[in-house]
C-alpha positions as CSV (number, residue, x, y, z in Angstrom):
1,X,138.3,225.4,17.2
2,X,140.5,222.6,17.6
3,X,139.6,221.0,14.5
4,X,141.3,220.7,10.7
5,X,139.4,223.2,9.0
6,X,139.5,225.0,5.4
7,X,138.5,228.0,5.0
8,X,136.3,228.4,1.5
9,X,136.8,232.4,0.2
10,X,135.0,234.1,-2.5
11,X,131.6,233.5,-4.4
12,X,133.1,229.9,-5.6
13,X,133.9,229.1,-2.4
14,X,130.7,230.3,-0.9
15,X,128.7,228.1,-3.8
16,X,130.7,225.2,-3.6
17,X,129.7,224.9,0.3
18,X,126.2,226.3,-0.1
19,X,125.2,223.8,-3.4
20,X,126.9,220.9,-1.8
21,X,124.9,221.0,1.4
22,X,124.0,217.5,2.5
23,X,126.2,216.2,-0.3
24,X,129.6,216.6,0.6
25,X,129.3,218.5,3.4
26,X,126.9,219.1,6.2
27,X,126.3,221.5,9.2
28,X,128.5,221.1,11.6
29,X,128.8,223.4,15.2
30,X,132.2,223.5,17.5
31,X,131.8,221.5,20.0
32,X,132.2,224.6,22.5
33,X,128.9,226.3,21.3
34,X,127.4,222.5,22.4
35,X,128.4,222.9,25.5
36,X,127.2,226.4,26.0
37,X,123.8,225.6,24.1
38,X,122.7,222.2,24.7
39,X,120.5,220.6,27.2
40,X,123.6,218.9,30.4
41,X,122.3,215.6,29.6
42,X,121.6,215.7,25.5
43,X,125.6,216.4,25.3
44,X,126.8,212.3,25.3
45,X,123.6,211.1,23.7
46,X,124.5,209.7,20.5
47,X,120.9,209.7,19.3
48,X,120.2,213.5,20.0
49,X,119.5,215.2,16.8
50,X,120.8,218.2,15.2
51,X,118.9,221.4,17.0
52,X,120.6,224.2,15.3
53,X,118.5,223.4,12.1
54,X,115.2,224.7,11.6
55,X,111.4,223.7,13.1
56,X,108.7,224.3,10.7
57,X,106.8,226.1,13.6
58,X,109.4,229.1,13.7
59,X,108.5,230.7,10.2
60,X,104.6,229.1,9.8
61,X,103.3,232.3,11.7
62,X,105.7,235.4,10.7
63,X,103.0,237.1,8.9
64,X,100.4,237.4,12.0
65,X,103.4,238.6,14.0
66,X,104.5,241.9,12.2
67,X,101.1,243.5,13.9
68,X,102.7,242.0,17.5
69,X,106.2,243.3,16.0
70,X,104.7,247.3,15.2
71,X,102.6,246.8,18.6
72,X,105.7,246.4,20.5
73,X,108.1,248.9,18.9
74,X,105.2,251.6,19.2
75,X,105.7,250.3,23.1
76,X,109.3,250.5,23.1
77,X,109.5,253.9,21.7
78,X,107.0,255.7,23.9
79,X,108.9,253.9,26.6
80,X,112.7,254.1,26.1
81,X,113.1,256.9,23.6
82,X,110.5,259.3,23.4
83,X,111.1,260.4,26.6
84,X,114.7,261.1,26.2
85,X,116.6,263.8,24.5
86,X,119.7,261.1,24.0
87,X,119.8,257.5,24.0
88,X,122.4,254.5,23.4
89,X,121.3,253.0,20.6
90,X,122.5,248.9,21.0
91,X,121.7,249.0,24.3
92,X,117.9,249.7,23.9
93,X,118.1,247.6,20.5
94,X,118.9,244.7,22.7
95,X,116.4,245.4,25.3
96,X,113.9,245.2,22.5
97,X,114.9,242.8,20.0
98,X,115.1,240.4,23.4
99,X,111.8,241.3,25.0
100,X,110.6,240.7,21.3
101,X,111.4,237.2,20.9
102,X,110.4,236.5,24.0
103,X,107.0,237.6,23.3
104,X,106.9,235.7,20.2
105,X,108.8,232.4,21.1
106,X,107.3,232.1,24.3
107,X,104.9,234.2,24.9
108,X,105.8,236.0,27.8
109,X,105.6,239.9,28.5
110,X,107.0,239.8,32.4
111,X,109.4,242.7,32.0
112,X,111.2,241.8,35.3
113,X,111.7,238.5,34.0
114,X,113.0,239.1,30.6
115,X,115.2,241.9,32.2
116,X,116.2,239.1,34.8
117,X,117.3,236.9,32.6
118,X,119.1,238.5,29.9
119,X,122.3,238.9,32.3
120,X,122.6,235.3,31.6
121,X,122.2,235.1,28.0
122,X,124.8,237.9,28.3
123,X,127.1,235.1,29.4
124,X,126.7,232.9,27.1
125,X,126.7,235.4,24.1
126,X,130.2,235.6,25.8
127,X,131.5,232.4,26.4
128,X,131.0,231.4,22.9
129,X,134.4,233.6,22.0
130,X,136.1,231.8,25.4
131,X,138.9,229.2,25.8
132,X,136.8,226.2,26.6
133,X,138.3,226.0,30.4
134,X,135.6,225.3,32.6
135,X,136.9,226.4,36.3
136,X,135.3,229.3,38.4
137,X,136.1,232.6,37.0
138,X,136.5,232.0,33.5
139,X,134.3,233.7,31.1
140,X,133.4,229.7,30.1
141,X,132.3,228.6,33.6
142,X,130.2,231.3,33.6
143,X,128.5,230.8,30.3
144,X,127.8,227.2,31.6
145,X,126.0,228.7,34.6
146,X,124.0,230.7,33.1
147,X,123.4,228.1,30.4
148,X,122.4,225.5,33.2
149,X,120.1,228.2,35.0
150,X,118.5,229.0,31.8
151,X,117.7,225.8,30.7
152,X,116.1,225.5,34.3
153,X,113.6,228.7,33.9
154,X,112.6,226.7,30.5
155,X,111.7,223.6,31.6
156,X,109.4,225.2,34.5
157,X,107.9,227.5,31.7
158,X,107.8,224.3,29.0
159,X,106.0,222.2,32.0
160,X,103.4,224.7,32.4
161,X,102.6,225.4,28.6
162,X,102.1,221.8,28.1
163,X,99.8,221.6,31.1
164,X,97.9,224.7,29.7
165,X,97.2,223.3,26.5
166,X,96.1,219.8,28.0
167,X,93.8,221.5,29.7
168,X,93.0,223.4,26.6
169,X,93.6,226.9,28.2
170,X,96.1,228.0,25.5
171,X,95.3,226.4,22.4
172,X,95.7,229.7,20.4
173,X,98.4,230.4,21.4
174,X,100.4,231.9,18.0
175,X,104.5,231.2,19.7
176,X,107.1,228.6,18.7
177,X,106.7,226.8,22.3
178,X,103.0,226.2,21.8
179,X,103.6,225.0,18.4
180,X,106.6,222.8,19.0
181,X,104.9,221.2,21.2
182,X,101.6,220.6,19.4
183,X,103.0,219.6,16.2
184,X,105.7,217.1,14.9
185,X,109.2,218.2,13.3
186,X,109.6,217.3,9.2
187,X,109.9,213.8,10.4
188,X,107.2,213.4,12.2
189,X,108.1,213.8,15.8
190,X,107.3,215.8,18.9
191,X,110.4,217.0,20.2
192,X,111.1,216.1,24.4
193,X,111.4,218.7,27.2
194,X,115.1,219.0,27.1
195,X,115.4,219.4,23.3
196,X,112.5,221.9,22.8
197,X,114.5,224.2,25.6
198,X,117.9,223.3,24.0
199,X,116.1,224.5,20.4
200,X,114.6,227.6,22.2
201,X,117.7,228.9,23.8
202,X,119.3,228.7,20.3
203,X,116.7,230.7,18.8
204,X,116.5,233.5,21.5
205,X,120.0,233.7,21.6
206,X,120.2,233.8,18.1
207,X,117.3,236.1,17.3
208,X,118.8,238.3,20.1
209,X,122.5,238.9,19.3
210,X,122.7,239.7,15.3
211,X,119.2,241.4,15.3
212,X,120.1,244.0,17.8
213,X,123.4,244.9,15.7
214,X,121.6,245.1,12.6
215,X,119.2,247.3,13.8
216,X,122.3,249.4,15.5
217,X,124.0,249.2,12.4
218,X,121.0,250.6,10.2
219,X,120.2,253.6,12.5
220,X,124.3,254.4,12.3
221,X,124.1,254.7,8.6
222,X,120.7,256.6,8.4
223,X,122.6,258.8,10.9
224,X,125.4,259.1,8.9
225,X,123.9,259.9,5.6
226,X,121.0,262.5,5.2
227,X,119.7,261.7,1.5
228,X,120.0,257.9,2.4
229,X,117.7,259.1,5.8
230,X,115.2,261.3,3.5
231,X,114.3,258.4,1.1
232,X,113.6,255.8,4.1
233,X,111.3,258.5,5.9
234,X,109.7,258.9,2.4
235,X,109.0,255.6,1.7
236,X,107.8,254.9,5.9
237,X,105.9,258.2,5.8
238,X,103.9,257.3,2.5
239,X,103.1,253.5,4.4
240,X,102.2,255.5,8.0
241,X,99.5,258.4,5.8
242,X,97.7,254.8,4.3
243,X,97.0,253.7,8.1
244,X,94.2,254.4,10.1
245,X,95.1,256.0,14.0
246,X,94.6,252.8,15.8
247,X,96.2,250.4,12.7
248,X,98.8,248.4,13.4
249,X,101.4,247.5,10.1
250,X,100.5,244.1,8.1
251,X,102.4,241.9,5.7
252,X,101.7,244.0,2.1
253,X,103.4,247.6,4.3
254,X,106.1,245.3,4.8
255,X,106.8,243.9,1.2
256,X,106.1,247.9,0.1
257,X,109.4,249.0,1.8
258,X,111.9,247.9,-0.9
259,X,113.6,251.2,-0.1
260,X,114.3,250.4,3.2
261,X,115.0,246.7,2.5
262,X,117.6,248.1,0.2
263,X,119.5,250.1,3.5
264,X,118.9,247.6,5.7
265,X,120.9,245.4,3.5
266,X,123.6,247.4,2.3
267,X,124.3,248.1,6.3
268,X,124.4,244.1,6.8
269,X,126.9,244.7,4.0
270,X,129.1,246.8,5.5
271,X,128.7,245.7,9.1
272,X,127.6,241.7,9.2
273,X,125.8,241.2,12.3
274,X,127.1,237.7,12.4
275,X,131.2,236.3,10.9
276,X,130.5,233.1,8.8
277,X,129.1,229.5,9.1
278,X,130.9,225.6,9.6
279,X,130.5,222.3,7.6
280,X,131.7,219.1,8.0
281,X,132.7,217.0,5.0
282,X,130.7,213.6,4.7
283,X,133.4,212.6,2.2
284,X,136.7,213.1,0.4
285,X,136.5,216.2,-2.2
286,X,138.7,218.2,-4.2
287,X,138.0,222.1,-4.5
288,X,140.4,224.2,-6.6
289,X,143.2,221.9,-6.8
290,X,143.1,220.7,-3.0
291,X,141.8,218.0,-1.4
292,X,139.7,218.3,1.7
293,X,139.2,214.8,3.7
294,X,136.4,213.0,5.1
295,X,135.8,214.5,8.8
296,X,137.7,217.9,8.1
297,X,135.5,220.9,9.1
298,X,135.0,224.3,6.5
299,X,134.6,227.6,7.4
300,X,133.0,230.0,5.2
301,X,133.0,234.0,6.1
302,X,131.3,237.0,4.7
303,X,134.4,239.2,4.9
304,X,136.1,237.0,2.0
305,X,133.0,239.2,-0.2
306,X,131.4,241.8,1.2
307,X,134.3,243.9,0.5
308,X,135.4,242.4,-2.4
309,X,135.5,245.7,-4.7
310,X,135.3,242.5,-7.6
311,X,131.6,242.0,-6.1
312,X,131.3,245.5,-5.3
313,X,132.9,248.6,-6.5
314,X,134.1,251.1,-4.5
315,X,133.4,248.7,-1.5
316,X,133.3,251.1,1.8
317,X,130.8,253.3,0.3
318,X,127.4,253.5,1.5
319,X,125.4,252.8,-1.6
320,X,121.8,251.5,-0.9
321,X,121.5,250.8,-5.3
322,X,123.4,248.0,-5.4
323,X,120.5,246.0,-4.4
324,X,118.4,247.1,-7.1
325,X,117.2,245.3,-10.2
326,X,119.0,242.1,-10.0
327,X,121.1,243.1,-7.5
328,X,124.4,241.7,-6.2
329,X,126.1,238.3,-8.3
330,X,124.8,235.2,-6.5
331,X,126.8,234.1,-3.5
332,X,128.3,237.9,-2.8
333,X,126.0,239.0,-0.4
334,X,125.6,236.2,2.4
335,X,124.9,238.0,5.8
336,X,122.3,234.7,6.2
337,X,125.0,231.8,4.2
338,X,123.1,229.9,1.6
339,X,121.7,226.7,0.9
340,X,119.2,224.3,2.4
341,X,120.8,225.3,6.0
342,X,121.1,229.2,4.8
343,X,119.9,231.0,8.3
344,X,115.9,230.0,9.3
345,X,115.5,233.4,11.1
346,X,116.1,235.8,7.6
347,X,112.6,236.5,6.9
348,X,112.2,236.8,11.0
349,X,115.4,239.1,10.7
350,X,113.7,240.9,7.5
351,X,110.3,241.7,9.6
352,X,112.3,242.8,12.9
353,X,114.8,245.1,11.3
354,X,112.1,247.4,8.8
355,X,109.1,247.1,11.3
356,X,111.3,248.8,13.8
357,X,112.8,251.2,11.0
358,X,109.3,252.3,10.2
359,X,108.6,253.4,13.9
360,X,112.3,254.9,14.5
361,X,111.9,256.8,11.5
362,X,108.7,257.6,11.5
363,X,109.3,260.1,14.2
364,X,112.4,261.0,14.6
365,X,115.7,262.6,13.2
366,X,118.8,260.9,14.0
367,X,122.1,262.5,15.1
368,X,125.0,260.9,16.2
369,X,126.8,262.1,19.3
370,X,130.1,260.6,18.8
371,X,130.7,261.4,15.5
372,X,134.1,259.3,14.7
373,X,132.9,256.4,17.5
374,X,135.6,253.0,18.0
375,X,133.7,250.0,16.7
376,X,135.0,247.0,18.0
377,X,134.6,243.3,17.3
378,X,133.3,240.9,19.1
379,X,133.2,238.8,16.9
380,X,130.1,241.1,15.6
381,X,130.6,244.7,15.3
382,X,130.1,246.9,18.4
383,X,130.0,250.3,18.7
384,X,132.8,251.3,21.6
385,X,130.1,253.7,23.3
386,X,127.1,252.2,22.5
387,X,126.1,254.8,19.5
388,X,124.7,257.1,21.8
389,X,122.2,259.8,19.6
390,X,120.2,262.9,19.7
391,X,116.2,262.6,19.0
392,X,114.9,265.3,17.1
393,X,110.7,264.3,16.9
394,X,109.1,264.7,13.5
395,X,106.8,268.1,13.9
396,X,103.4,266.8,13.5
C-alpha cells in the first residue's frame, strides 16, 4: 500500500479500531482504490468529501425492495437455471447480484446494457489488486479505462434522471439515484454530478463483488452438507406454503428465516466475501504496549478471527449453531467490520443473500460437480471452475 501501517489482530484489536472510530482513528482508503473509484477531476480537490461512507438514501427503502429482490430472482431462475440441467454457480450469481443493483440503484432493467457494462466493472474489480503503473497493458491502465468510461455512462444517465424529475416524470421513483438527488446528505447537502457517480460506482461495485461470493459460498455449503440443506428447505418451504400463487416475499418472511440467516453466516464465516478494512490515526496512541503515530494507517482482517478455534472451536467445521442464542463473542464475527463505519450494505447484503436462498432452494436440490474444486483468492475466495452444479427440481 505504500503506507506505515499496523495490522490490529484479534477481538481486542478488532474493538480497539471499531470503538475508537472518529476518535483515534478514522476511515481511511489507499490511494489506488481513489484512483480506480473516484470521479478524474474530484482526485486533487482538497474539499471533496469522503464517498465511501454511507448516504441515508441507500438503506431508507430496503424494505419495499425485498418484493423487487424475490421478483427478480423468480426472473433469474426461470431464466438462467431452470432451463439447464448444470450451471456455474458465481458466474450466474454475478450476473444477478449485478443486474440487481442496477435495478435498485438506478433503476434500469436494459439487459444489454447491464451485460455491456459489467466487462468494465470487471476491470476495475481487477485493478484494485494491481501495481499502481498506469501505462497501456497493465491491468491498472485498464481499470482506469473502464473507470473513466463508466463514470461517462453515469453522468449521461444522472443528467437524464434529474431532467425527469424536474419535469416531474419520475418522482416515485424508489432507487438511490432518484433519492440522492432529491434529498440532502446528514449535513444537509445535495451531492454534485461527479460525486453522486463517484458514490454510485462504489456501491455497485461493492454490492456486486462480495454479494455474488456470498451467495456462491452459501449454495457450496448447502451442497456440501445435506442436513444443513434439509433444514434451510424446511424453514423456505414453511415461508413459500404461507404465500398466495402470485405473492411476492415481504419484510416479516425475511426476519422468519433465522435458519437460513444462521448458514448464510456461518458460510461468511468460513469463506469472507471481502479481507478486512483501513484506518487512519488522527493522533498518537498506544495499543498493547506499542505506539502507533499520528498519520500511520491500520489494517484490520477477518482471518486474524474467523478461524480463531479461541472464538470458535473446531474452527473448519461447518456448524450453522454457533449463531444461536447469543451467538459468537462481540468482535469475532466481522465479515461487515464494526463501528459507526461497520459496512452500510449489511442489511442490503442480508436481504440479497436469503431472498435468493429462498428461490434457489425452494426448487431445487444442489449437487456439486467438482466435488474437491481449487478455490482461489483473489483477494476474495473463488471457486477455480466456477462451482459448476447439477439441478435436481423439487417434485411438485
Amino acid at each position: 500500500m505504500g503506507e506505515n501501517m499496523a495490522v490490529m489482530c484479534g477481538a481486542s484489536g478488532n474493538k480497539f479500531l471499531f470503538s475508537n472510530e472518529d476518535k483515534l482513528v478514522t476511515s481511511w482508503w489507499p490511494n489506488l482504490i481513489k484512483k480506480i473509484l473516484y470521479f478524474p477531476s474530484l482526485l486533487n480537490d482538497a474539499s471533496t468529501r469522503d464517498l465511501t461512507k454511507p448516504h441515508r438514501a441507500l438503506l431508507q427503502f430496503l424494505k419495499q425492495y425485498v418484493e423487487i429482490m424475490d421478483l427478480m430472482a423468480h426472473k433469474h431462475i426461470d431464466m438462467d437455471w431452470a432451463p439447464n440441467k448444470k450451471v456455474k454457480v458465481y458466474l450466474l450469481s454475478k450476473k444477478y447480484t449485478f443486474a440487481l443493483s442496477c435495478r435498485l440503484f438506478l433503476k434500469i432493467e436494459d439487459s444489454e446494457w447491464v451485460a455491456r457494462i459489467s466487462n468494465d466493472f470487471d476491470h476495475i474489480m481487477a485493478g484494485f489488486i494491481s501495481l499502481p503503473i498506469d501505462i497501456p497493458g497493465t491491468t491498472f491502465n485498464r481499470a482506469i479505462k473502464a473507470k473513466n468510461i463508466l463514470h461517462k455512462e453515469l453522468i449521461e444517465i444522472i443528467k437524464k434522471r434529474k431532467k425527469e424529475l424536474t419535469e416531474k416524470r419520475d418522482l416515485a421513483a424508489q432507487d438511490l439515484l432518484s433519492h440522492m438527488l432529491l434529498v440532502p446528505d446528514e449535513n444537509g447537502k445535495v451531492l454534485n454530478e461527479m460525486e453522486i457517480s463517484t458514490y454510485i460506482l462504489g456501491v455497485l461495485l461493492a454490492s456486486h463483488e462480495t454479494t455474488s461470493t456470498a451467495i456462491t459460498f452459501v449454495l457450496k455449503y448447502l451442497s456440501e452438507f445435506p442436513d444443513v440443506y434439509d433444514a434451510v428447505l424446511k424453514e423456505q418451504m414453511e415461508i413459500a406454503k404461507s404465500k398466495g400463487p402470485e405473492e411476492f416475499l415481504n419484510w416479516n418472511d425475511i426476519q422468519n428465516m433465522k435458519h437460513s440467516w444462521n448458514v448464510a453466516r456461518e458460510s461468511m464465516r468460513l469463506s469472507p466475501p471481502g479481507i478486512g478494512g483501513f484506518r487512519e490515526a488522527l493522533t498518537d496512541f498506544t495499543y498493547e504496549g506499542f505506539t502507533v503515530p499520528k498519520g500511520w494507517k491500520t489494517h484490520w482482517t477477518v482471518h486474524s478471527t474467523h478461524k480463531n478455534p479461541e472464538y470458535f472451536p473446531d474452527p473448519e467445521k461447518f456448524d450453522p449453531s454457533r449463531f444461536e442464542g447469543e451467538g459468537p463473542v462481540p468482535y469475532t464475527f466481522v465479515p461487515f467490520g464494526g463501528g459507526p463505519h461497520m459496512c452500510h450494505g449489511k442489511e442490503y447484503a442480508r436481504l440479497e443473500l436469503l431472498v435468493f436462498m429462498y428461490n434457489v432452494v425452494s426448487r431445487f436440490k444442489l449437487e456439486k460437480v467438482v466435488p474437491n474444486e481449487k478455490i482461489t483468492y483473489n483477494p476474495s475466495p473463488i471457486p477455480a471452475n466456477g462451482l459448476p452444479m447439477r439441478l435436481q427440481p423439487h417434485k411438485m
